[in-house]
N, C-alpha and C positions, 0 to 999 in steps of 0.2 A: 847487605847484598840486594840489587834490585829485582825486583822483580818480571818477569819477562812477560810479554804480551800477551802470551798465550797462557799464561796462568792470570795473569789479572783476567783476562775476559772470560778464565772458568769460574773466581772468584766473583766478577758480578754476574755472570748466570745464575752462581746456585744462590745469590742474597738475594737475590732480585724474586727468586722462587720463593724463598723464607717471606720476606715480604708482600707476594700476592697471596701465600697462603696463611698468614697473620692479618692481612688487611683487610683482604674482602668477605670472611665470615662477618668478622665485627664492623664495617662499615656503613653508616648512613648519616643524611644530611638531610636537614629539613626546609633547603633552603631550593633541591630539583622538585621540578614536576612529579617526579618518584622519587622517595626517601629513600629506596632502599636497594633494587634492583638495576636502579639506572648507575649510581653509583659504584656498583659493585663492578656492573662489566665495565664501566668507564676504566677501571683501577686493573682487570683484566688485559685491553687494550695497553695499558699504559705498560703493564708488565710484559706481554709480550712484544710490543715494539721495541722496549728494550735488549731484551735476549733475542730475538731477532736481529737486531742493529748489531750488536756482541759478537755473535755465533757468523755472522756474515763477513766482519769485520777478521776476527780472526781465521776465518776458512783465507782469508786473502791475505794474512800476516801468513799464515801455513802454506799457503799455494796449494789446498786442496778440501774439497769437504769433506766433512768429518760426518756420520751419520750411522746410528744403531740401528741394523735390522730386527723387526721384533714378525712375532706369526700373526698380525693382524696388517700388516701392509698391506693386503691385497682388499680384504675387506671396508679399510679404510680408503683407500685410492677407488674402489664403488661409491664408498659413501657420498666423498665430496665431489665425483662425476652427478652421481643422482641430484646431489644439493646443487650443483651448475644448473644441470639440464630442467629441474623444480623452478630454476630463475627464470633462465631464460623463457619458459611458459607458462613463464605465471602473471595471475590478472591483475600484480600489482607488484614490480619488478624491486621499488622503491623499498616497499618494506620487506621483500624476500631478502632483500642486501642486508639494510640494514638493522632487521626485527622491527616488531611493532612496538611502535612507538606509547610508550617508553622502558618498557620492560627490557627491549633490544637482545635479549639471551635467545638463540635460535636461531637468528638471521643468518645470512652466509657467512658473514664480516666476524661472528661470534665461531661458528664451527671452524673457520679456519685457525682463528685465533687458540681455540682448543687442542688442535691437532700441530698447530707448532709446538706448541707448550709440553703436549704428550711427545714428541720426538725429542724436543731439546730434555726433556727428562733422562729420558732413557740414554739419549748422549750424552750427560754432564754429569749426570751423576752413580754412585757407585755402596755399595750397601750401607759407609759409614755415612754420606751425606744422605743417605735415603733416611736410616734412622732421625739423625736431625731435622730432617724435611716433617717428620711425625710427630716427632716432639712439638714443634712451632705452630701444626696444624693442632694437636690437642690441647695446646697453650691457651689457643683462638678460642677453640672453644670452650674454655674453660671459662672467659670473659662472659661467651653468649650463653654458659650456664648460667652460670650466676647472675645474670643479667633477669633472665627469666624465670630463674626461684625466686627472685623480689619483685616481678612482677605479679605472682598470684599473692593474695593478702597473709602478709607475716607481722607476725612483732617488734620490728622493728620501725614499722610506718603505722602511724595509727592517725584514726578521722577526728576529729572534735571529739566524742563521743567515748573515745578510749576502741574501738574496735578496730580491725586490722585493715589494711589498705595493699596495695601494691605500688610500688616506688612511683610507678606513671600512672596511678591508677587519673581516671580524668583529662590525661589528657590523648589521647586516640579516644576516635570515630568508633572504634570497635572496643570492644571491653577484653581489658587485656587480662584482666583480671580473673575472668571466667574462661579464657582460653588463651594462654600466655604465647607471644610469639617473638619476643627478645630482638637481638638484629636482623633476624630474619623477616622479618616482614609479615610472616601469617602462621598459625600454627601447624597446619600440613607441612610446612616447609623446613621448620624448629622441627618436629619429627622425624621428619626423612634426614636433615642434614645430623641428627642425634645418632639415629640408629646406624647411620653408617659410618661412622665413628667410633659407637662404640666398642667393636672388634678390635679396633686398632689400640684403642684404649686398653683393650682387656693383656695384647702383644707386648705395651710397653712393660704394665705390670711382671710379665712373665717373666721379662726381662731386665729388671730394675733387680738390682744385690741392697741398695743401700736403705734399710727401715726408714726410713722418710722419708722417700721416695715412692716406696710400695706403698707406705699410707695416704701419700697425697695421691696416688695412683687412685687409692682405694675410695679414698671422699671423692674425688671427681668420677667416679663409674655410678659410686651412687646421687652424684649428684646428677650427671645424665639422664639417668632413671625417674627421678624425680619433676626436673623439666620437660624429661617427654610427656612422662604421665600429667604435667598438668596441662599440656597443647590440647587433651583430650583427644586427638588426631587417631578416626577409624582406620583409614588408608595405613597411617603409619605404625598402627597397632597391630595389621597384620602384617607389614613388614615385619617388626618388631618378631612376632611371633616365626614368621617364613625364617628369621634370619638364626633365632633358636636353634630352630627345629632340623640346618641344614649344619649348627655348629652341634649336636649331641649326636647327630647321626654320622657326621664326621669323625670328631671323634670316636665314637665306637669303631669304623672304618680303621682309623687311623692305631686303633689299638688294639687291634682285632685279632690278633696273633696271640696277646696276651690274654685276653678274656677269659679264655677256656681255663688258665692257670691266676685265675684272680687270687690276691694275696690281700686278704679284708684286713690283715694289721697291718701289712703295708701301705692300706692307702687311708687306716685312721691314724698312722704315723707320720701321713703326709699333711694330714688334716692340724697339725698341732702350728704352734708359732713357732717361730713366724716365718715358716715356709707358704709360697705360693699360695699351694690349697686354699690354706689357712684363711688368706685374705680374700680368695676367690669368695669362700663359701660364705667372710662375713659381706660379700657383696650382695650374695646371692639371698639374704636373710635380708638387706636392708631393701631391696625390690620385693620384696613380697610382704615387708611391713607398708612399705608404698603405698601397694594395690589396698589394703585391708585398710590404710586411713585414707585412701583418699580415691576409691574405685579407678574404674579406669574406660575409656571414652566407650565402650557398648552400653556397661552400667550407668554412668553417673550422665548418660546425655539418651537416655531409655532408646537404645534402639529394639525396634521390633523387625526382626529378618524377614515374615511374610511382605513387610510394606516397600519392600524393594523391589517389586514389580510394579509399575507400573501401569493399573487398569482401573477404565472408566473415569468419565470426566469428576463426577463430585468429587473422589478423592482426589484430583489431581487440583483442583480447584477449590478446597481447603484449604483453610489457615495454615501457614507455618508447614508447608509441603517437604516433604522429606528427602533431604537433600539426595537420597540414594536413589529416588525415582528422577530426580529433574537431571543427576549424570547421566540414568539410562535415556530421558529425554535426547540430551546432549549429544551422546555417543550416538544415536540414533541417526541426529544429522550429519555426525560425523562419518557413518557409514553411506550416506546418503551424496556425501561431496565425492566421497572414493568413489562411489558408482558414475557420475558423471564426468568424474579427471580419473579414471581407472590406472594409466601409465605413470603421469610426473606430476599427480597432482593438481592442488587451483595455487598453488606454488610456495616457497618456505615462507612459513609465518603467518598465511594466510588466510587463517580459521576464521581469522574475526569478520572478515569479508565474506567467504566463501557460506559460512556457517546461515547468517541469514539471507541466503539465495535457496536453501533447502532446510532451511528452520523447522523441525514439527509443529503443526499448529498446537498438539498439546501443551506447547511450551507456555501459549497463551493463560492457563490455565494454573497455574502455580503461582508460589509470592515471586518468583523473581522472572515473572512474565515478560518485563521491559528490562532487563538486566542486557549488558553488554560479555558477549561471553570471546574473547581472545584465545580462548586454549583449552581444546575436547574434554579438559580433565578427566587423560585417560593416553598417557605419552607413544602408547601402541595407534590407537586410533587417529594420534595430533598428527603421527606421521603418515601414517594411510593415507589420510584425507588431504596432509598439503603436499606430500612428495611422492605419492602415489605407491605403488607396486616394488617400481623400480627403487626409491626411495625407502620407503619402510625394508624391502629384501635384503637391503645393503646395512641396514641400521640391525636388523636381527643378525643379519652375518657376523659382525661385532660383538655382539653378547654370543652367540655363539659360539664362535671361536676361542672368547674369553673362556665361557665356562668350562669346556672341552679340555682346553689346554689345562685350567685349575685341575680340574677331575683327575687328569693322569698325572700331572704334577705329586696331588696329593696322597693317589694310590700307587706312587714310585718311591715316593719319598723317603730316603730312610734316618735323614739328621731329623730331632724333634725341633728345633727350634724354627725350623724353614717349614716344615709339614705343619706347623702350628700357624705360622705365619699365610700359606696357600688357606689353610681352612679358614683362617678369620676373614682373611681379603673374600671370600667367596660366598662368604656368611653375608659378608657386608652388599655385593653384589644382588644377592638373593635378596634381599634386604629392601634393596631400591627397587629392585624389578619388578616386586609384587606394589612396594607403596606406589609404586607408578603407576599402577592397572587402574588405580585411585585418582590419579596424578597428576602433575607436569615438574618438569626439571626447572627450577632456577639457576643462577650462576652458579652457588657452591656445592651446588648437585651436579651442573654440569660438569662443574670443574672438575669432579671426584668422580664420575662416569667415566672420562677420556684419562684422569691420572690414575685410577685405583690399578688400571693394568699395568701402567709404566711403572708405580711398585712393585708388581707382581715381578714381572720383565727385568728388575735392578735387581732384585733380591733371587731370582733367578739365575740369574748371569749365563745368558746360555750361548753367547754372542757376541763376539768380539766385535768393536766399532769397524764398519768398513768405508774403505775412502776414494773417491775421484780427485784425485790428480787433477789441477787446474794449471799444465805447463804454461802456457801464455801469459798467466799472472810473472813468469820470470824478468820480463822485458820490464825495468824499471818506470817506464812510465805508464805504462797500463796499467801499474801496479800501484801508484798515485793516482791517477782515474779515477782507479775501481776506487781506494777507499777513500777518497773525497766525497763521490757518487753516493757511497754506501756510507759514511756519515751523514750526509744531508739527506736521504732517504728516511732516515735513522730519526732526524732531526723533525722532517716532515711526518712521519708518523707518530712520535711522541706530542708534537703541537696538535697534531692533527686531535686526538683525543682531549687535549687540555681546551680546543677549543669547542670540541663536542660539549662537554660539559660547562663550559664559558656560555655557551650560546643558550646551551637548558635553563643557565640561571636565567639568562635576561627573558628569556621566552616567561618562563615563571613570575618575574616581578612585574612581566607586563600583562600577562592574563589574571593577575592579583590585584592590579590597582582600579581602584575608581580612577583615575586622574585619568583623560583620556591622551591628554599632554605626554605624559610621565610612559603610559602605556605602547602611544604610539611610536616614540624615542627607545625603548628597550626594545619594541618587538621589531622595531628596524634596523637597528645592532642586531640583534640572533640572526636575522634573516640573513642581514652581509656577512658574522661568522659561517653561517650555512645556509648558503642561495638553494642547494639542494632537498632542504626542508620541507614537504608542501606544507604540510601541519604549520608551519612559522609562518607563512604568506597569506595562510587562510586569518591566520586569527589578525594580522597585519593588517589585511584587507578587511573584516569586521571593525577594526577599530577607525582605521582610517575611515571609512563612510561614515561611521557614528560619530567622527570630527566633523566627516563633511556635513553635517545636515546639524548641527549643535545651534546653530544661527539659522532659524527658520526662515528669516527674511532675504536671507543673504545667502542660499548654498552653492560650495564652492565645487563648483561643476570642475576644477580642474582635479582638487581632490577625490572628489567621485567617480571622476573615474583611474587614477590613480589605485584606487581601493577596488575596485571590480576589473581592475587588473592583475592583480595579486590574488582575488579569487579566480579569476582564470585560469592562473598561470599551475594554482594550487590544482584546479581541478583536471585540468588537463594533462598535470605528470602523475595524478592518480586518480583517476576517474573513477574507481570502483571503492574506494576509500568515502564509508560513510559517514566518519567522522567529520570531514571535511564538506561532505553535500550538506551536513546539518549544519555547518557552521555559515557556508551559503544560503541557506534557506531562513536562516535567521536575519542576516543581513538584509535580505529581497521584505522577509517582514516588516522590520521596523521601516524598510523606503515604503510599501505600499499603502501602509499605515499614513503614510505623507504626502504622495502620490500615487496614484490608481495606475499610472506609465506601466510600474513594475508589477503590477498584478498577472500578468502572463509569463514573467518569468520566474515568478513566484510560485504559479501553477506546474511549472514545467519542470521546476529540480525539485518540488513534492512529488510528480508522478515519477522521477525519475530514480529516486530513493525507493517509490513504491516498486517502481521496478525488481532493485534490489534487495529489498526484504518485501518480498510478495505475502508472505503468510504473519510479518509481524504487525500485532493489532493497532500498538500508536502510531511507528509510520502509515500506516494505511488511512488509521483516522485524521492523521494530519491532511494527507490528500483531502478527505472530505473537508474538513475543515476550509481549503485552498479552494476548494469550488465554490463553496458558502460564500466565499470572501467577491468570487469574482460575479455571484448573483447566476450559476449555472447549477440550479436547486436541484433539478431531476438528477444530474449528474451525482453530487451530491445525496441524494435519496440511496441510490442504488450502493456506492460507496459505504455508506455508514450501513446500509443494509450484509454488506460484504462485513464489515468489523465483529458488526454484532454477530454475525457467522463463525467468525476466525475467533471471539472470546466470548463468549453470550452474557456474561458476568460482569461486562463492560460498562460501568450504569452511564459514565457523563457521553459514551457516544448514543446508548439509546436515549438519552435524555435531549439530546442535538437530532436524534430520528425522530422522534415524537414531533420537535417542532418546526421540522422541514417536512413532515407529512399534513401540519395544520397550514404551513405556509402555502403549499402545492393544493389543499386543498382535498387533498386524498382522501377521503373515507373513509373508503375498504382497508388501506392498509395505515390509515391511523387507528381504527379500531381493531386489528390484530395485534398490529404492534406493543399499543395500551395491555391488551390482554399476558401479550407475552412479558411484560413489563414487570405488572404489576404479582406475576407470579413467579416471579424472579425474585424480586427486591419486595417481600413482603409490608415493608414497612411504608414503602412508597406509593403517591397518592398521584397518580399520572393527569388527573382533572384539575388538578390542586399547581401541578407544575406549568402547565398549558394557560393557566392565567395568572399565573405571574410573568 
């Protein structure tokens, strides 16, 4: 018998859902500008075009839309108005669209994608594919367990030497080894995507009859436990602990009737095999053998609670500055952008921009003083600061309503297996809420932010789908129209992504190669896949000039300005994009370095970055640096006088002030300067630098 339309198109919605949530925990590629994140949402996009294309297609084989009302519609229809209205007046519209580049989780292009995905949930599917949907999601993770128990050093990989190693150990920038981060990308991130998981993990157990099941239940909880704990992840530790602490108090809630008439044989009767208990409690034995072999991220990475404030330059300007004070840094300018975009923000996505326009100068003053910071780490604040008021009010509306709704859900509830079910989903909620405070959402967090409700919501059922009638779809050829329209819509947004990612690679093999040949042909490929790229045209435009000028004898003026075309074009559809000004100011380098022509325009997108990051210490010094160049020393004086202000710790620009106060001639303020030097940098001999 065939199958009829409107059942295939519910069969590729719900596989298509198995597969974004089987793909994008465990996916990355080492072949994008980001391994790991760019990929994940690429594989998002790709999933939702599809069930969108599906869900459209068949509302027009039905002749009517199909769609489940759920209690946060109204909150959500805020959300994505505020997320509009954050674009629209924001200082860099490009990347509000489509996230900063390349993380791209956040942008507009990403929240809508989320909130289809959360409706076609809750329209497709029904408790038995809801269960499946969890099974495939704890499948995934099961891979990015395991992935990351052999990243901290085991017996199974060992060094020359006979001693333990981790499967990658060596090859990542970061030591995977002391802080394991699997397909996730970083171990905050393996933490939060663990913990909130592992509720749902503990629901299948409950619900598993068949002894091998319950035991592979039971290895994979403890093995969760295990990879969290080796992420070392503080943020995720107190999730960890928040998500506890709202599942014991639940329960008790939830058993509360009973309490008063506890039956102690009855529940070391429950305790025996191989019922539930049984396996719970040998979970609950093998997380607390965890903790005692192998501590857990306060202990084994020595945090000290007093040092989480923030006070006085010496300690902030310490070695190896602690990471809890440089977030309260962070958050600080993150409060600081919400005071000046108080309504709709400096717009989605836009921290990385916004951030060094109200920078703390204390930031100067820590190890990661010149770090590039994209996201408050701190998901309450990220919204403050880029969607304002309006924005962040709509975002709490959502967890609000969420939570509310669990609450009386689970103080109504009288079947155990559903009341057990609200308590873990809310565990898990509670879970991320707190590691957020920590934070920021990736995709599989995002993803499980906007789906853990549409669980809630299927397993609920409290809602029968309701539908609009499309009578106009009747007339046979509208009816053709539409889904020709609605295939090739279909069609164009599923390319549309394959060439997002088409275009990443070439972008990537061409900011990779020496060859400038090789470089300039890929990066002009991505730029035709995506003309609306600036990011692509900039580095297009750097290479191309560094063609044009490869033959000193011979520069090809038509290339040149070919190439400061392309930074034009880049600068001017995101002007406040400082990624981009640095990529121009590099280029204006290496020409003034060859002609003195561009030494004024060289000056003028240094001070113009300064503009931008007014209180960050190397932009600033690069200024000085640009007046040095153009032989406007006073200027320069005053400048590097300003650095040394904003980081005092700064030795190569007071060591660039020393020697444009001998050059000027200065006296009075070369022998201050000398003083203030040399009791800085005790080791340094300021008469000794002066004549070399």
């Amino acid at each position: 018998m065939e199958m009829g339309a409107s059942n295939l198109a519910e069969k590729v919605v719900e596989y298509t859902f198995y597969a974004v949530f089987f793909i994008v925990p465990i996916i990355w590629l080492p072949v994008t500008s980001e391994l790991f994140e760019f990929n994940k949402m690429i594989v998002v996009y790709l999933g939702t075009s599809v069930i969108l294309a599906v869900w459209a297609l068949k509302s027009i084989e039905e002749k009517q839309i199909t769609l489940r009302r759920t209690p946060v519609d109204i909150p959500i229809v805020l959300f994505v108005l505020a997320n509009i209205l954050s674009t629209i007046f924001s200082i860099d519209r490009h990347t509000s669209i489509f996230g900063y580049y390349t993380r791209l989780n956040g942008g507009l292009l990403s929240t809508f994608s989320y909130i289809i995905l959360f409706y076609a949930f809750v329209t497709f599917f029904n408790r038995e594919k809801l269960l499946k949907a969890l099974k495939v999601l704890v499948a995934s993770s099961a891979v990015v367990t395991l992935y990351a128990i052999l990243q901290h050093p085991n017996p199974f990989f060992r060094n020359p030497d006979g001693s333990f190693r981790g499967i990658d150990a060596g090859y990542w920038r970061q030591n995977s080894e002391a802080r394991v981060f699997s397909t996730l990308g970083h171990p905050n991130w393996l933490a939060a995507f663990i913990l909130m998981l592992t509720p749902f993990g503990l629901y299948l157990l409950t619900l598993a009859k068949n002894l091998w099941i319950k035991t592979t239940y039971l290895l994979l909880l403890i093995g969760y436990f295990l990879a969290f704990t080796f992420t070392y992840s503080r943020g995720g530790t107190l999730g960890f602990i928040a998500m506890l602490a709202v599942l014991v108090a639940g329960l008790i809630a939830f058993y509360r009737k009973n309490i008063r008439r506890w039956n102690w044989k009855a529940v070391f009767a429950s305790l025996k095999w191989p019922k539930t208990a049984f396996f719970v409690s040998v979970i609950i034995i093998g997380w607390i053998l965890t903790l005692f072999l192998f501590e857990n991220a306060f202990t084994s990475r020595g945090l000290d609670i007093t040092s989480l404030t923030a006070q006085g330059e010496t300690q902030l300007a310490s070695e190896g500055a602690e990471t809890g004070k440089i977030r309260l840094i962070v958050w600080k300018g993150g409060l600081e952008i919400f005071r000046n975009f108080p309504l709709f923000g400096s717009g989605v996505e836009t921290f990385t921009y916004s951030y060094y326009l109200f920078r703390p100068t204390e930031n100067n003053l820590t190890g990661e003083w010149d770090f590039l910071y994209n996201k408050a780490h701190n998901e309450f604040i990220n919204y403050l600061s880029t969607t304002g008021i309006v924005g962040f009010t709509s975002y709490m509306l959502i967890i609000i309503t969420i939570v509310i709704y669990l609450l009386k859900k689970l103080w109504a509830e009288k079947t155990v297996f559903l009341g057990v079910f609200y308590l873990l989903a809310l565990s898990s909620y509670t879970g991320y809420l707190v590691q957020n405070f920590f934070g920021f959402s990736i995709v599989p967090i995002a993803l499980l932010f906007f789906l853990i409700p549409a669980f809630v919501f299927v397993a609920a059922n409290p809602q029968k789908n309701t539908s609009l009638k499309l009578e106009f779809l009747k007339n046979s050829t509208i009816g053709l129209v539409a889904k020709v329209g609605t295939f090739f819509l279909g069609a164009i947004l599923i390319s549309g992504s394959i060439l997002m990612w088409t275009a990443d690679y070439y972008y990537t093999t061409g900011i990779s190669t020496n060859d400038l040949g090789k470089s300039y042909q890929d990066l002009k490929f991505s730029t035709a896949l995506r003309p609306d790229e600036p990011l692509y045209k900039a580095a297009l435009g750097l290479t191309t000039i560094s063609l044009a000028v490869t033959n000193m004898e011979n520069i090809s003026k038509e290339r040149l300005k070919e190439g400061f075309d392309y930074l034009n074009q880049a600068t001017n559809s995101s002007p406040n994009n400082l990624n981009i000004l640095e990529i121009r100011l590099d280029a204006l380098k290496g020409l003034a370095a060859l002609d003195q022509r561009y030494l004024p325009q060289m000056v003028e997108t240094a001070e113009k970055i300064a503009v931008l990051a007014p209180t960050e210490a190397k932009k600033q010094y690069d200024l000085a640096s640009a007046y040095t160049a153009i032989g406007d020393i006073e200027k320069s004086q005053k400048q590097l006088e300003k650095v040394v202000e904003l980081k005092f710790n700064y030795q190569l620009a007071w060591e660039s002030l020393l020697r444009i106060d001998k050059k000027l001639g200065d006296s009075s303020s070369l022998a201050k300067h000398k003083e203030d030097y040399e009791s800085i940098f005790k080791e340094a001999d300021a008469n000794q630098l002066l004549e070399n």
